[in-house]
N, C-alpha and C positions, 0 to 999 in steps of 0.2 A: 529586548535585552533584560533578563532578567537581574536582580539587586543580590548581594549576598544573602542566606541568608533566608528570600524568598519562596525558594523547592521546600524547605521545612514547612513553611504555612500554609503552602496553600494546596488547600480542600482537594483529596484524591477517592473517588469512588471507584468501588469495584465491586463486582459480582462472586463469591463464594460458593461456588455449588455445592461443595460436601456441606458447608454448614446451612444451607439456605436462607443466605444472609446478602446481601450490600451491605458493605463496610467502607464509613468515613473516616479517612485517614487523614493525620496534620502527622506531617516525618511520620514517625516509628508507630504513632500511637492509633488506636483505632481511636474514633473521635465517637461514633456512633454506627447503629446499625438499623437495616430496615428488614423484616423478615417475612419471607414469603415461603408456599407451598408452590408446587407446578404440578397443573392440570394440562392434560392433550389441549393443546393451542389456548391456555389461560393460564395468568400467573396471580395467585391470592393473596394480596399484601394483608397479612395478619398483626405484625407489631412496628413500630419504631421508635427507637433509644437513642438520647443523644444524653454521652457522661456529663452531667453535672459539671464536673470543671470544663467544659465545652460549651458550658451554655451560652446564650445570651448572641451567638454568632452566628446566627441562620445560618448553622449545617443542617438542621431539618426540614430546611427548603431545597438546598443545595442535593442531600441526599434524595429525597424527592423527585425531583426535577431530574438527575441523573436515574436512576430504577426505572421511571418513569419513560426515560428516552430507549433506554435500553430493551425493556419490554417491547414496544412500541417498534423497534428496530429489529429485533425479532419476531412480529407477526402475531405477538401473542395479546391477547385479550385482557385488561386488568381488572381485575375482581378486588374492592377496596373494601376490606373487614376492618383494617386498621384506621382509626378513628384521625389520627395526623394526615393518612393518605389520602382521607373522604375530603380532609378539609383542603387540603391540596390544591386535589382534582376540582372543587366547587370554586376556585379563587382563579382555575387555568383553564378556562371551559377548551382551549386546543387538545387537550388531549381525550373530548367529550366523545369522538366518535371508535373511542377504543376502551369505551370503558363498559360492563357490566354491574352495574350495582347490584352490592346483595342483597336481600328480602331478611336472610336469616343469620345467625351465630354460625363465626367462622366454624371451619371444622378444627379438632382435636390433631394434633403431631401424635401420632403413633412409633 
């Protein structure tokens, strides 16, 4: 049973395909975001953002953590350019056997 009050705070991740983003939500507000490209059967986490008035509350593990499963729930391969997502993955070694480390600079958004 949830508390009044509660559906406002707590942490909603979703996948944005036109923007190629997960977005942290608390109620209305985006909280933060994780940004990927998609490759045939691989997905390139390139950035992650969490606002400033959002800080200090592990949404950038929470974010994380959900992209993460979500990927991984799709089949697809993780490619981590984003330097939050490497440190992530080095702290969750379960998600080791689905991951590609990259050698070089993400690619450019065209």
């Amino acid at each position: 049973m949830s508390t009044p009050g509660q559906a406002a705070t707590t942490p909603r991740v979703t996948r944005n395909d036109e923007t190629h983003e997960y977005e942290i939500r608390i109620g209305d507000d985006v909280a933060g975001i994780a940004g990927y490209h998609d490759q045939p059967g691989r997905i390139l986490f390139t950035h992650t953002e969490i606002d400033p008035a959002f800080g200090g509350q592990g949404l950038g593990s929470v974010l994380a953590h959900a992209a993460l499963d979500d990927a991984v729930s799709r089949g697809l391969t993780i490619v981590p350019y984003c330097p939050f997502i490497q440190a992530y993955l080095r702290k969750h070694p379960d998600f080791a056997g689905t991951v590609d480390w990259p050698e070089a600079t993400p690619p450019r958004a065209d």
